[in-house]
Backbone as a ProteinNet text record, in pm:
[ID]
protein_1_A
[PRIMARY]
XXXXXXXXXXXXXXXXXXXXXXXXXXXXXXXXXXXXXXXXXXXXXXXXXXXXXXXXXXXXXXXXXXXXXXXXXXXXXXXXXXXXXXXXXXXXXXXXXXXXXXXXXXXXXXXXXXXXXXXXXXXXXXXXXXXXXXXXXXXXXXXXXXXXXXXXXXXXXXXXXXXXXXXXXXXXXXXXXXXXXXXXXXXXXXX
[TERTIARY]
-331.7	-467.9	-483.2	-422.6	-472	-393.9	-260.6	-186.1	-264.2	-321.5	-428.5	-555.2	-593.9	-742.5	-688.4	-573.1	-494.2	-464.1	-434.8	-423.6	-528	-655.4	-801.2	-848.2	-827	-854.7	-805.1	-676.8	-619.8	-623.4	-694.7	-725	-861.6	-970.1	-1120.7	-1064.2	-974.6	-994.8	-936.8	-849.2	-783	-913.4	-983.6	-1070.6	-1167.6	-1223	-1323.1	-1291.6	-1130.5	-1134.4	-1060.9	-1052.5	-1048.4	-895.8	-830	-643.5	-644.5	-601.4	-485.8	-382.7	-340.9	-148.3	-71.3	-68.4	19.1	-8.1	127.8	99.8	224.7	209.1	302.1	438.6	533.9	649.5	809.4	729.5	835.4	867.2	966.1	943.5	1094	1058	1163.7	1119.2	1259.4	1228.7	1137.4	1060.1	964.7	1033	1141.6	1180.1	1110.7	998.5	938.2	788.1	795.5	679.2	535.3	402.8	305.3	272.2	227.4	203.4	23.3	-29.5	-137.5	-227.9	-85.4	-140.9	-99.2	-186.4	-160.8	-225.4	-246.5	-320.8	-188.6	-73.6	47.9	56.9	-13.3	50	-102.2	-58.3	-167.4	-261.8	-184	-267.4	-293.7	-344.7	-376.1	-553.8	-625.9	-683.2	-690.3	-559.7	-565.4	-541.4	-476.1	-415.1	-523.2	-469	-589.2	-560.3	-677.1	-669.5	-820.8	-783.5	-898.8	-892.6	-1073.7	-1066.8	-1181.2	-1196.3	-1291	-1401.1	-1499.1	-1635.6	-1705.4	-1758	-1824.6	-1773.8	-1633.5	-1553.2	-1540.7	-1636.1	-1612.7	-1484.3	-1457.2	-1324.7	-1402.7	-1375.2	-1429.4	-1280.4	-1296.6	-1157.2	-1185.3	-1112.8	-1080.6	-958.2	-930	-779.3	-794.8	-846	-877.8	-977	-1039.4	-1192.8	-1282.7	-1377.5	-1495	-1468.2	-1533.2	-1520.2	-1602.4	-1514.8	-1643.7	-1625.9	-1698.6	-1685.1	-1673.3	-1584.5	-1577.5	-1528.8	-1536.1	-1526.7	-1375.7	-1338.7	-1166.7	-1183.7	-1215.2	-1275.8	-1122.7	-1106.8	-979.6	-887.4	-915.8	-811.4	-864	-671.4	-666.3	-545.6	-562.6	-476.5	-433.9	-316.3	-278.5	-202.4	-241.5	-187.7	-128	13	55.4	131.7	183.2	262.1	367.6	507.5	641.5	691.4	829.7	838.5	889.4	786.6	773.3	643	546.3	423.4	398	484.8	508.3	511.1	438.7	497.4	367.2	356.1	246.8	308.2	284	318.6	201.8	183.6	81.3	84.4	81.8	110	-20.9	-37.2	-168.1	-96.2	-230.3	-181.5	-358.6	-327.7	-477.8	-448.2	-540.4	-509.8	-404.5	-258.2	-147.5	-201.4	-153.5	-55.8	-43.1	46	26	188.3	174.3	222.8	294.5	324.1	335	338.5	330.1	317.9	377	446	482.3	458.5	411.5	407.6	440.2	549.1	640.1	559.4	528.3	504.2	627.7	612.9	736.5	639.9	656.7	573.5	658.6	741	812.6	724.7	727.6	664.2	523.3	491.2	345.7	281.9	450.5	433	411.7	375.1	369.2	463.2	550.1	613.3	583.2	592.7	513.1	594.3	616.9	684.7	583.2	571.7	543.8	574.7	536.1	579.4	455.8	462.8	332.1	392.1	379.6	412	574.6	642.7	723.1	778.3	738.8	765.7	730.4	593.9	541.5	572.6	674.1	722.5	656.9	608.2	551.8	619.2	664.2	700.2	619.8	567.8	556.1	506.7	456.1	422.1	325.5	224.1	119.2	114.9	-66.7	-67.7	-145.8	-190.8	-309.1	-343.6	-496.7	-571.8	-554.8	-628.1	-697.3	-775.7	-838.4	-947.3	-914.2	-768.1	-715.1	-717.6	-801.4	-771.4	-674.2	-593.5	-436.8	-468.6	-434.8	-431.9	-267.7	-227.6	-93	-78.6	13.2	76.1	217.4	165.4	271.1	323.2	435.2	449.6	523.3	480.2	483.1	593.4	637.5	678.6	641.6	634.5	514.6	453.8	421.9	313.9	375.9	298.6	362	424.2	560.1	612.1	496.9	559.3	507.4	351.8	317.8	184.3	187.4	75.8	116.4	-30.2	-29.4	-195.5	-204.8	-313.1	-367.3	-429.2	-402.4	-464.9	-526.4	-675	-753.2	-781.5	-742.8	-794.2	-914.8	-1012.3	-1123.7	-1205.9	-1214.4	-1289.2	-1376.2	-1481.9	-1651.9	-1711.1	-1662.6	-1672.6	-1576.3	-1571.6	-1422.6	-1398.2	-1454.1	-1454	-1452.6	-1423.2	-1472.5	-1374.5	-1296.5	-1293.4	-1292	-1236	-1243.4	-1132.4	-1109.5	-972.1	-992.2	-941.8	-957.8	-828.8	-789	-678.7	-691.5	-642.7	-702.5	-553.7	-560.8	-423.7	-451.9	-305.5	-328.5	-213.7	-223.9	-110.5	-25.2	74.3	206.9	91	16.6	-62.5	-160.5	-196.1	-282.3	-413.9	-422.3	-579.1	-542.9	-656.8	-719.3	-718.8	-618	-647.9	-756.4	-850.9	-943.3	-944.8	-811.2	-762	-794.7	-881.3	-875.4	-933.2	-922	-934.8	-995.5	-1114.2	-1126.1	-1221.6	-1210	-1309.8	-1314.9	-1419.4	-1429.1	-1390.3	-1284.4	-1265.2	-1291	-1348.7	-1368.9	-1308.9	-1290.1	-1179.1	-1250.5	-1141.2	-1229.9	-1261.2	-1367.6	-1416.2	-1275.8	-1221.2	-1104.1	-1010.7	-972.2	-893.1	-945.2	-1054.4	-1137.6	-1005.1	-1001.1	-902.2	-949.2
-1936.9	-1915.1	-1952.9	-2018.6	-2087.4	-2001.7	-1949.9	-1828.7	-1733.9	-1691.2	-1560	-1603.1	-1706	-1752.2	-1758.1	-1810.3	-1820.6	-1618.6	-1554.6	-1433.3	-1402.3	-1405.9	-1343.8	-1349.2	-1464.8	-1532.9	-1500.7	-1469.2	-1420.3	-1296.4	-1170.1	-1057.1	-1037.9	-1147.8	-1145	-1214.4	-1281.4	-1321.9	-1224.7	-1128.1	-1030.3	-900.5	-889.3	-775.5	-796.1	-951.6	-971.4	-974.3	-958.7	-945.3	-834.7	-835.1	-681.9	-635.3	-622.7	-634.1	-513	-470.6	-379	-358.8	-231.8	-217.3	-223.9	-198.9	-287.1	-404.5	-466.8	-574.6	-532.6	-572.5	-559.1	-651	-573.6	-643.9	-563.4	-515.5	-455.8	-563.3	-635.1	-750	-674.6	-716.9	-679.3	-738	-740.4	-842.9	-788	-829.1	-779.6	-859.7	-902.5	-928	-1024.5	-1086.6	-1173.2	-1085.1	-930.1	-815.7	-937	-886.3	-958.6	-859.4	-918.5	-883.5	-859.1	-839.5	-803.1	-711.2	-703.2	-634.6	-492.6	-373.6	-232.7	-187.3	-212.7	-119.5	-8.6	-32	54.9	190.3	177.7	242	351.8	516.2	589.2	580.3	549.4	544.4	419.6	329.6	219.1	198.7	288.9	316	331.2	360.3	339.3	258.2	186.1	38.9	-40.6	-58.2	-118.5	-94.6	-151.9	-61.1	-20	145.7	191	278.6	307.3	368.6	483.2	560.3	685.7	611.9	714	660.4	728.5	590.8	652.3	651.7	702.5	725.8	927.3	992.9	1108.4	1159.8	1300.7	1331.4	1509.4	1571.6	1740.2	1865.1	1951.9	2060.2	2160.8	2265.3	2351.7	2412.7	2420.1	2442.1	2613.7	2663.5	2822.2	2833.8	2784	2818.2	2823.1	2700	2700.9	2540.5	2529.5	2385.2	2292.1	2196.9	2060.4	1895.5	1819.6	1684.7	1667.5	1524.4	1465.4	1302.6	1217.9	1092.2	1072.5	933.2	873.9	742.9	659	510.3	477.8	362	332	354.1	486.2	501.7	420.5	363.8	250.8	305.1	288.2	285.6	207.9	161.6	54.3	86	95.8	132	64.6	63	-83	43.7	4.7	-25.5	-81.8	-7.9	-77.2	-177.7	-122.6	-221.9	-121.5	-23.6	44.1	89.7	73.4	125.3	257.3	332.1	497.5	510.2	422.1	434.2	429.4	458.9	436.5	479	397.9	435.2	347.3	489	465.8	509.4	381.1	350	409.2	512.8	576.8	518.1	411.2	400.8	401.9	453.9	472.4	585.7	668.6	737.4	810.1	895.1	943.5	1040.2	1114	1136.6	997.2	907	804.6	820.8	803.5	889.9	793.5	802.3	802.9	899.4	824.8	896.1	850.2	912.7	827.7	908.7	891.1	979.4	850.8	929.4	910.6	989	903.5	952.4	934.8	1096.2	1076.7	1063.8	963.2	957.6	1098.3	1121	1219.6	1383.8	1378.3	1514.2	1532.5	1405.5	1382.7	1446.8	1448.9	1552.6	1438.1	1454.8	1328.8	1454.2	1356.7	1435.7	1348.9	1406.5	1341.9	1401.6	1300.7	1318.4	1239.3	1295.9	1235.2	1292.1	1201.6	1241	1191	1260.6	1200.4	1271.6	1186.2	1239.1	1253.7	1367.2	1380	1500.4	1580.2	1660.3	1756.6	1655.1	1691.6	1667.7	1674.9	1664.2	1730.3	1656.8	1742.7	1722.2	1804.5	1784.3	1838.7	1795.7	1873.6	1815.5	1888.6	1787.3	1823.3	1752	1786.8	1713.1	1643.7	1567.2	1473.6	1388.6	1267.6	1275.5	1293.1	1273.2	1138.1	1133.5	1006.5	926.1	1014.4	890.8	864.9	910.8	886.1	974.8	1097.8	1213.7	1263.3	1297.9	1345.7	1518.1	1627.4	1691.2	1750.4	1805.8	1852.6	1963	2067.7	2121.5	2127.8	2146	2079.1	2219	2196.9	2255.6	2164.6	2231.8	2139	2197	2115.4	2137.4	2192.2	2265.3	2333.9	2401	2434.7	2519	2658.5	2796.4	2880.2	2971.7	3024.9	3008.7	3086.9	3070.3	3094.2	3019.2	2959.2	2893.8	2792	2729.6	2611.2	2566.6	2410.2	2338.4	2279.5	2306.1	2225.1	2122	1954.5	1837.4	1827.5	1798.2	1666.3	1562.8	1466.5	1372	1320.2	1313.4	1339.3	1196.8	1115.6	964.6	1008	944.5	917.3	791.4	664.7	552.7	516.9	378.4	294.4	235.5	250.1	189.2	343.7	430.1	550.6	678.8	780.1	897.8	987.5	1115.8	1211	1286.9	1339.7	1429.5	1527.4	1654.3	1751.4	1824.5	1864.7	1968	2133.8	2251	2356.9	2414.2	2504.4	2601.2	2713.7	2772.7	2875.1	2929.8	3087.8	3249.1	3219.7	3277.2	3303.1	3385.6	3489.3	3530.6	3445.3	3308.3	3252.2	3287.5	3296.9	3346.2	3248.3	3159.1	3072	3139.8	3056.3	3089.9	3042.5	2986.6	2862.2	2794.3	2749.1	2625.5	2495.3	2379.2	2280.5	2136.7	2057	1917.8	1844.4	1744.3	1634	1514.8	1456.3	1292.1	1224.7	1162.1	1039.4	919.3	839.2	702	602.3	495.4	366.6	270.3	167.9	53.6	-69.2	-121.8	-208	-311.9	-410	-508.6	-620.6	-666.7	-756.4	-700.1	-594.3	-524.3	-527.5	-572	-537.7	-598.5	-499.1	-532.5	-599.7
-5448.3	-5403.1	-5255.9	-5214	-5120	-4998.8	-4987.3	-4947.2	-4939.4	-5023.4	-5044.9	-4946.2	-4948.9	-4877.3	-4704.2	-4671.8	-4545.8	-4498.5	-4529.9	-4540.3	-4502	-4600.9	-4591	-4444.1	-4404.6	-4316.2	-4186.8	-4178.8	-4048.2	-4046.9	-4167.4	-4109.1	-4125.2	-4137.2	-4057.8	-3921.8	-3882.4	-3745.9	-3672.2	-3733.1	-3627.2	-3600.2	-3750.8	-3703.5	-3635.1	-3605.5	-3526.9	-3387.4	-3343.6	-3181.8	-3177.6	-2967.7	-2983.4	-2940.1	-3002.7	-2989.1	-2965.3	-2882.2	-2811.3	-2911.6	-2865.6	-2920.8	-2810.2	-2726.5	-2602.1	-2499.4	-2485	-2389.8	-2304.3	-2166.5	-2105.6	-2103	-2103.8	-2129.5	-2102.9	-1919.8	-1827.5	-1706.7	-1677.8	-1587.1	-1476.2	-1374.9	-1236.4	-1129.1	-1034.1	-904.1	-839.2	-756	-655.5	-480.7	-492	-403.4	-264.6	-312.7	-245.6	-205.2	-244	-222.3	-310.8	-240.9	-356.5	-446.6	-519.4	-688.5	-708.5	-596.9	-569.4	-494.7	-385.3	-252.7	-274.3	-329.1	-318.3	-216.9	-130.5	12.2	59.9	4.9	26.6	-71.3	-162.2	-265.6	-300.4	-246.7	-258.1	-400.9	-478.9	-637.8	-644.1	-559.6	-616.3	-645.6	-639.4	-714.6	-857.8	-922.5	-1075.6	-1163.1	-1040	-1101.2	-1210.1	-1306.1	-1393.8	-1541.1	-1584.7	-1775.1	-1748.1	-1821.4	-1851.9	-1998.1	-2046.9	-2148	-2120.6	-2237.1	-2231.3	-2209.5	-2130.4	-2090	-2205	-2275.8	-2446	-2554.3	-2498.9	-2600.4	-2597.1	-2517.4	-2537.6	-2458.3	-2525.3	-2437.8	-2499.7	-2411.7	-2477.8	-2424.2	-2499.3	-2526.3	-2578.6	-2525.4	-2591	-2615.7	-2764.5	-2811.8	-2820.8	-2835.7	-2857.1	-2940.1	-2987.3	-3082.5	-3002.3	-3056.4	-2926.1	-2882.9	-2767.5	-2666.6	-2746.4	-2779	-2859.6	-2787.7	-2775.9	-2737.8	-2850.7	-2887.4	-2954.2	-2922.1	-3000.7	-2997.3	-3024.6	-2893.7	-2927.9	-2908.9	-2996.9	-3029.6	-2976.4	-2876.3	-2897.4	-2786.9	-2695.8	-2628.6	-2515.3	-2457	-2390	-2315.1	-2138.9	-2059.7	-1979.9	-1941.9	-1821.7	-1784.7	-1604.7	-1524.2	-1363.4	-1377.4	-1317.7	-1163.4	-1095.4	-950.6	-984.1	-1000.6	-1061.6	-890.6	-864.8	-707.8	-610.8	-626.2	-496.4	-456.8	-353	-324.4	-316.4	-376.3	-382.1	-559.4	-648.7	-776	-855	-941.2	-1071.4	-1243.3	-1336.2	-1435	-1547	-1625.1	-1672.4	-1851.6	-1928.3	-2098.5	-2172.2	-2224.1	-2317.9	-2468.2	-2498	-2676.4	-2714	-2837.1	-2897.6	-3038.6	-3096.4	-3157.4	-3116.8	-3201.7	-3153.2	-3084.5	-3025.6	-2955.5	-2860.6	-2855.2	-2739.8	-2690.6	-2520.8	-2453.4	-2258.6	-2189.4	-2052.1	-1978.4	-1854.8	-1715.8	-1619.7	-1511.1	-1378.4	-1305.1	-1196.1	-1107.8	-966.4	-882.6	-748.2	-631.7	-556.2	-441.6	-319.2	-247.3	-126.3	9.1	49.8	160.7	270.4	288.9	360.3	331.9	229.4	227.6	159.2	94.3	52.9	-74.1	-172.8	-247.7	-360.6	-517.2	-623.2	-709.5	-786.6	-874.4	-1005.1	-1078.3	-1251.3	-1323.7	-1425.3	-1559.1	-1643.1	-1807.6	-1873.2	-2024	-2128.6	-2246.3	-2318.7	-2473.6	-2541.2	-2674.5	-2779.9	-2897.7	-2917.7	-2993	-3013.3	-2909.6	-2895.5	-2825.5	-2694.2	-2625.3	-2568.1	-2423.8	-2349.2	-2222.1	-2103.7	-1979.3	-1888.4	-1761.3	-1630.8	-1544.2	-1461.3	-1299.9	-1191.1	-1089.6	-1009.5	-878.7	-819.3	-737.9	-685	-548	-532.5	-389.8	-404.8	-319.2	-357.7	-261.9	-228.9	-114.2	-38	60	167.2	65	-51	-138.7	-230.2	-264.7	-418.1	-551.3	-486.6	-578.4	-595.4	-730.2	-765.8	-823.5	-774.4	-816	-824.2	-936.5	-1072.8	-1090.2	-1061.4	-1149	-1219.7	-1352.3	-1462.7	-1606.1	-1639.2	-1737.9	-1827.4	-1952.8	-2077.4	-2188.3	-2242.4	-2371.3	-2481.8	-2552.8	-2691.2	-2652.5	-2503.8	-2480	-2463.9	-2433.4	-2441.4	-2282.5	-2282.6	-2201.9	-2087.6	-1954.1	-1850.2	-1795.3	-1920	-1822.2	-1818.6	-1728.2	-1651	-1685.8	-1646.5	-1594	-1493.2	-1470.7	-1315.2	-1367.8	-1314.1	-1355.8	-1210.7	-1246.1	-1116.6	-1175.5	-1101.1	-1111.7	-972.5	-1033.8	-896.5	-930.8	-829.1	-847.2	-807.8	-911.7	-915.5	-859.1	-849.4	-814.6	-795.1	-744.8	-768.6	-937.7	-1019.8	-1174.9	-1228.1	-1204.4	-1285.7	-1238	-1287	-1237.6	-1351.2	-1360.7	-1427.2	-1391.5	-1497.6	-1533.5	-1610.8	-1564.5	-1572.9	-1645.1	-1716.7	-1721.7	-1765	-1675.9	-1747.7	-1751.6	-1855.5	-1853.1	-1839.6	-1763	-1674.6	-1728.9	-1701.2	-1785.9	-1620.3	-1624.3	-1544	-1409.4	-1442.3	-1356	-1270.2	-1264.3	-1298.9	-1254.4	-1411.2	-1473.1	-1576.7	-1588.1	-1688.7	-1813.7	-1940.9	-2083.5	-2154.5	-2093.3	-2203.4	-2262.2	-2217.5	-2284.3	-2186.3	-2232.3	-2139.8	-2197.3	-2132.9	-2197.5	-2072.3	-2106.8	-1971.4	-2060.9	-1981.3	-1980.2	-1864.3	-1905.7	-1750.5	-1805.4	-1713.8	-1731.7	-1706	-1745.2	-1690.2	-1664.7	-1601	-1554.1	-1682.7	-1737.3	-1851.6	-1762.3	-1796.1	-1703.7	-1640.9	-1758.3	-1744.5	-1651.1	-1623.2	-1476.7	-1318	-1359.2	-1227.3	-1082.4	-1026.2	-889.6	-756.7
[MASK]
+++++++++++++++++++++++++++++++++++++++++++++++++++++++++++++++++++++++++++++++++++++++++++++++++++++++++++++++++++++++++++++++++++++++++++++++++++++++++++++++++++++++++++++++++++++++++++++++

């Protein structure tokens, strides 16, 4: 009984706070670099954890376009040890997924990889503004051949941006296929 009451007990205390499924637990030299200072690093604007604003996220898979609710999704987004770097952990409902995107200061180009799910691989490269806007083009895994998407990422505030993704035919002309939300920086990240 008393096993059983100890049990009860540590899953009302787990459901009453608010646990994450990841913690970080990528560690490397920084070579005496600080562990604070991104004024180097064009995406340091994203640096942070963020989640859906609301919780809404809206799409269209080929039917009709619906918002809907993603209780849960959670991003963190760190600066590995180069100020040309971002990599960014999506866990929440599955598909949960990464991102990196490399900046070349030489040609000012961002190249991105990411994965999500089992089979969902994306490669490509885009640019990042003067204010930290990232705009992508990427092709994917599963999707069907020859088209591509254009991602923005376009800041609304410094706590807030929005992301955009639309897919586009080999011609590009827009299929109607597209997905976006706005994100928020959770309070505890604040930079």
């Amino acid at each position: 009984m008393r096993i059983l009451k100890t049990a009860l007990s540590l899953v009302l205390l787990l459901n009453l706070t608010d646990v994450k499924a990841q913690t970080e637990a990528i560690f490397y030299e920084l070579n005496g670099r600080s562990t604070t200072d991104f004024s180097g690093n064009p995406f340091r604007k994203f640096i942070g954890e963020w989640g859906l604003k609301n919780d809404h996220w809206t799409h269209n898979w080929g039917g009709e376009t619906e918002t809907i609710k993603i209780p849960g999704h959670h991003t963190i987004s760190r600066q590995l040890n180069t100020n040309n770097s971002l990599l960014s952990i999506i866990d929440g409902p599955e598909p949960n997924g990464h991102i990196f995107w490399s900046y070349n200061p030489n040609t000012g180009e961002v190249g991105h990889l990411s994965s999500f799910g089992s089979i969902r691989a994306g490669t490509g490269t885009g640019t990042v503004s003067e204010e930290g806007d990232v705009q992508l083009k990427l092709t994917f895994e599963g999707e069907p051949e020859g088209t591509y998407r254009i991602y923005n990422y376009k800041w609304i505030g410094e706590n807030e941006y929005h992301m955009r993704s639309v897919q586009y035919y080999e011609n590009d002309e827009p299929t109607g296929l597209f997905y976006e939300g706005n994100f928020v920086r959770l309070e505890q990240s604040q930079q």
